[in-house]
C-alpha positions as a Markdown table, in Angstrom:
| # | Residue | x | y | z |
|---|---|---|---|---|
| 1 | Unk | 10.9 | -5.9 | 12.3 |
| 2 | Unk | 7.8 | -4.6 | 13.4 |
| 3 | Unk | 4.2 | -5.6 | 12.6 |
| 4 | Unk | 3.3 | -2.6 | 10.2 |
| 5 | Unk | 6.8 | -3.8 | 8.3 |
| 6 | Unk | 5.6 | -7.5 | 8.4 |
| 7 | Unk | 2.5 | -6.3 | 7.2 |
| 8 | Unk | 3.9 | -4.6 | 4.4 |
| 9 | Unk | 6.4 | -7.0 | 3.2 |
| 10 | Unk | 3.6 | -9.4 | 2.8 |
| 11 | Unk | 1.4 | -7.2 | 1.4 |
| 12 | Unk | 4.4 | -6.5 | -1.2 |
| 13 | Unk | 5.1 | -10.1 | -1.9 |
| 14 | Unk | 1.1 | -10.6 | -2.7 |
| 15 | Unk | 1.4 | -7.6 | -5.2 |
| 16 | Unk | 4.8 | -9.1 | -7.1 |
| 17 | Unk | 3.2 | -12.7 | -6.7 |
| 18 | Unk | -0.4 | -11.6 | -8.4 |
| 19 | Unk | 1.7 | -9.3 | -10.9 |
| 20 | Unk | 3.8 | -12.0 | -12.0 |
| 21 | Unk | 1.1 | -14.6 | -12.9 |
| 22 | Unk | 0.2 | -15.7 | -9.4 |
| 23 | Unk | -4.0 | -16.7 | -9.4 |
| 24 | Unk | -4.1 | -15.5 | -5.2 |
| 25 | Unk | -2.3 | -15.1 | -2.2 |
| 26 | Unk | -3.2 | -15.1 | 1.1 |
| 27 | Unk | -2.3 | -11.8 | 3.5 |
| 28 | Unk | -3.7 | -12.1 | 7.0 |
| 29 | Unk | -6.4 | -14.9 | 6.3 |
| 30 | Unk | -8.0 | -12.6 | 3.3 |
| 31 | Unk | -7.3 | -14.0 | -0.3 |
| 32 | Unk | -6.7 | -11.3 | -2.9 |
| 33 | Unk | -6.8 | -12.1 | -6.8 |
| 34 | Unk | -5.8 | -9.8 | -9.4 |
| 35 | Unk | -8.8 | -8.2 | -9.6 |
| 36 | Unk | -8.2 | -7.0 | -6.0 |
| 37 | Unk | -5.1 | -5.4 | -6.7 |
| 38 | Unk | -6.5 | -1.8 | -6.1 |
| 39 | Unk | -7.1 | -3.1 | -2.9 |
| 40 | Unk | -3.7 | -4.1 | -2.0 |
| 41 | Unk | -2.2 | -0.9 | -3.7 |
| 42 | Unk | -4.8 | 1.1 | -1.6 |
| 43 | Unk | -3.5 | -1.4 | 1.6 |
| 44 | Unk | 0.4 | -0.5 | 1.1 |
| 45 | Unk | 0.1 | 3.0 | 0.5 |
| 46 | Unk | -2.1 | 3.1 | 4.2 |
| 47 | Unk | 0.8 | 0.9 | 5.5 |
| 48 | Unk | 3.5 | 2.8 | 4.0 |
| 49 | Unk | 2.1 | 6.0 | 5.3 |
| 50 | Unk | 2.1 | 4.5 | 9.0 |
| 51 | Unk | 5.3 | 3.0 | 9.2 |
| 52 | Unk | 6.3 | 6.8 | 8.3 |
| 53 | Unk | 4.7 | 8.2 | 11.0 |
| 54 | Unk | 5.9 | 5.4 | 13.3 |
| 55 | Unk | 9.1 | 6.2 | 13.0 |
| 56 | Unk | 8.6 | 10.4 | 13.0 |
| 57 | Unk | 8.7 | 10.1 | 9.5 |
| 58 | Unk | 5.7 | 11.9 | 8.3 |
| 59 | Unk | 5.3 | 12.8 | 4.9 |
| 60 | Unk | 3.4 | 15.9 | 4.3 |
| 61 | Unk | 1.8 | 17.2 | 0.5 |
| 62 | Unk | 0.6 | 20.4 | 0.3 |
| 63 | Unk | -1.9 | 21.4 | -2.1 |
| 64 | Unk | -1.7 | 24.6 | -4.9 |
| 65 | Unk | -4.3 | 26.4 | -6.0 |
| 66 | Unk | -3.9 | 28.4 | -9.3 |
| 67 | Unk | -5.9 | 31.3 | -10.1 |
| 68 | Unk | -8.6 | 30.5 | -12.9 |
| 69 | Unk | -7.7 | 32.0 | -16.6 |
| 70 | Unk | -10.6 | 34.0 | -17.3 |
């Protein structure tokens, strides 16, 4: 397992704990609460994203643009 999955899996299991009536957990020495958990969100989609690209994986959104209704 590599460090981004490590990273991930804990960052996962602090998510589920908080979700599920945890007060905190501890990811790397930071404590997160549930009012951090747009923080961890934020944290695993970053992680999620490099673990793609890691592994030649790269996810890729385009954007549309409509024309305005006038």
């Amino acid at each position: 397992m590599t460090d981004t999955e490590t990273r991930l899996k804990k960052v996962r299991d602090a998510i589920e704990t908080i979700l599920t009536g945890g007060e905190s957990y501890t990811v790397d020495g930071v404590s997160y609460k549930r009012g951090d958990l747009g923080k961890l969100q934020s944290y695993e989609e970053y992680l999620e994203n490099k673990l793609e690209k890691e592994s030649g994986r790269v996810r890729r959104v385009s954007r549309c643009r409509f024309p305005a209704e006038g």
